[in-house]
C-alpha positions, -999 to +999 in steps of 0.1 A: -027-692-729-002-689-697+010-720-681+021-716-646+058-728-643+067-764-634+080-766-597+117-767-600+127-787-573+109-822-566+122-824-528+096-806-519+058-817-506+041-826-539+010-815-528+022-779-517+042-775-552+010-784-571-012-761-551+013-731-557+009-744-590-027-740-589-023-704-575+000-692-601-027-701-627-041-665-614-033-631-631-046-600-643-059-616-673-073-647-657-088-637-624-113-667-622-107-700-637-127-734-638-115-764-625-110-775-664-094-745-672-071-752-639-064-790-649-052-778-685-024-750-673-010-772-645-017-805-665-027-823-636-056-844-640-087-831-630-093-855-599-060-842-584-069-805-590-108-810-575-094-823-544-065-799-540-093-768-548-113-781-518-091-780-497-075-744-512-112-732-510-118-747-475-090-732-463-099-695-477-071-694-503-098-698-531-130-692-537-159-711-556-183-689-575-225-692-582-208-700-624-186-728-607-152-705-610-124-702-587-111-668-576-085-657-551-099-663-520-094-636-484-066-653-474-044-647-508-063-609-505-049-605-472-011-610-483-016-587-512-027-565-492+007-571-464+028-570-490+016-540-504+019-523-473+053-535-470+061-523-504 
């Protein structure tokens, strides 16, 4: 199992580092995740991740599927798809 990397710098907004946190628990081998599977790679409790999944998924970063998975959401499609025009 891949564990997303530990935010380097703690200057930053906590809340942003552990949402990019949540975002780098995405790849090709892990395209949807639960929030349990999400809580375990960043090692954030699972209260923390819930709320910062709403908002991700209210915002259109994530999305929530009918087996209660998170994927990618259009937002996150729509910069892979400018950076791979800008490729």
């Amino acid at each position: 199992m891949t564990t997303p990397d530990k935010p380097v710098v703690s200057s930053g907004v906590r809340s942003l580092e552990r949402g990019l946190q949540i975002l780098s628990c995405f790849c090709e081998e892990h395209r949807s995740l639960t929030l349990t599977q999400i809580a375990e790679r960043t090692e954030l409790s699972t209260s923390t991740v819930e709320r910062l999944l709403k908002t991700m998924t209210e915002s259109g970063y994530l999305e929530k599927n009918s087996q209660k998975k998170y994927t990618l959401g259009r937002k996150m499609h729509q910069f892979m798809d400018l950076m791979s025009r800008q490729g």
